[in-house]
N, C-alpha and C positions, 0 to 999 in steps of 0.2 A: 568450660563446656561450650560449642557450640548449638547456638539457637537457630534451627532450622524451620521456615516459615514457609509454608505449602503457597504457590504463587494463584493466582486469579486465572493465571492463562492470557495476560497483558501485562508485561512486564512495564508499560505506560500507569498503568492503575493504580499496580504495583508498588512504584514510586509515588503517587496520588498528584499525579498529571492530572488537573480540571479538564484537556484534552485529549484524555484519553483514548477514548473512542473513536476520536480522530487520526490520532496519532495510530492506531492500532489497523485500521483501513488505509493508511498510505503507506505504512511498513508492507502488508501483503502486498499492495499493488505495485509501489518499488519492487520489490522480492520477484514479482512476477516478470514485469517489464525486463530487471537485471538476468532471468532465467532465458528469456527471449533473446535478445541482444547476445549471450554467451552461446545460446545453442544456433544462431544465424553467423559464429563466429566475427561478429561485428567492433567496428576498434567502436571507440568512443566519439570519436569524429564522424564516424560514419551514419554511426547511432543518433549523432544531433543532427544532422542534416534531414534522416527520416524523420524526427521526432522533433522537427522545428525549435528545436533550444540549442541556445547555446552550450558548447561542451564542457564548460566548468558546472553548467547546470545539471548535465547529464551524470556528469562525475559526482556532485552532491547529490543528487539521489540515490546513485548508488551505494553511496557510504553512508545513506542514513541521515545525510540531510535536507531532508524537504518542506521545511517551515513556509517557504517562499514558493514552493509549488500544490498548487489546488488539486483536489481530487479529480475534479471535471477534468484539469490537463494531464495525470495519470488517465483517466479512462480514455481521454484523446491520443497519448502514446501507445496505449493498447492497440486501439482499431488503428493506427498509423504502422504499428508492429503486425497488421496481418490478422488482428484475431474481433471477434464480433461479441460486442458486451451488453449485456442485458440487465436493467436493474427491474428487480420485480417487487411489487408493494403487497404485502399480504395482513389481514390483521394477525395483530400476537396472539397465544393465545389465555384464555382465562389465567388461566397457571399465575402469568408471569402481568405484572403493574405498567410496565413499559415497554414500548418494542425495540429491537435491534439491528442492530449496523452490522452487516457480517457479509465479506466477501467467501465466493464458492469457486472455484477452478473447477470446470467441467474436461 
């Protein structure tokens, strides 16, 4: 029989990644960035030239790996891609013990 385990909705968590939360805010914003770059028909080379990296760096973000790239340099590829990013601070609410990290695409 298989054992089917209903996920968190972070497949980071999921696996009990300590950086989860982390990890979970640079997958969206890769995801983002790589939707960009595809829909400006952009090669990879082109892409590092806007996005000031190196193109083996661009290509590992792509595929998911960003260990060595910071959020701040995701949110600097965004506005480097064209688009304007706002982080807003709001308190949580009673509900909930701790607040959250959660990117929004407008």
């Amino acid at each position: 029989m298989i054992e089917i385990e209903e996920s968190s909705g972070s497949v980071y968590a999921d696996i009990g990644r300590s950086d989860a939360k982390e990890m979970l805010v640079k997958a969206q914003l890769a995801t983002k960035i790589g939707g960009i770059i595809k829909a400006r028909h952009l090669t990879q080379i082109q892409a590092a030239e806007i996005l000031a990296m190196p193109q083996p760096k661009v290509s590992e973000m792509l595929r998911g790996k960003f260990r060595g790239i910071s959020e701040a340099k995701m949110i600097d590829c965004l506005s480097r891609l064209g688009r304007d990013v706002q982080i807003v601070v709001k308190t949580a609410p009673r509900s909930r013990r701790e607040g959250r990290v959660e990117v929004v695409f407008a």
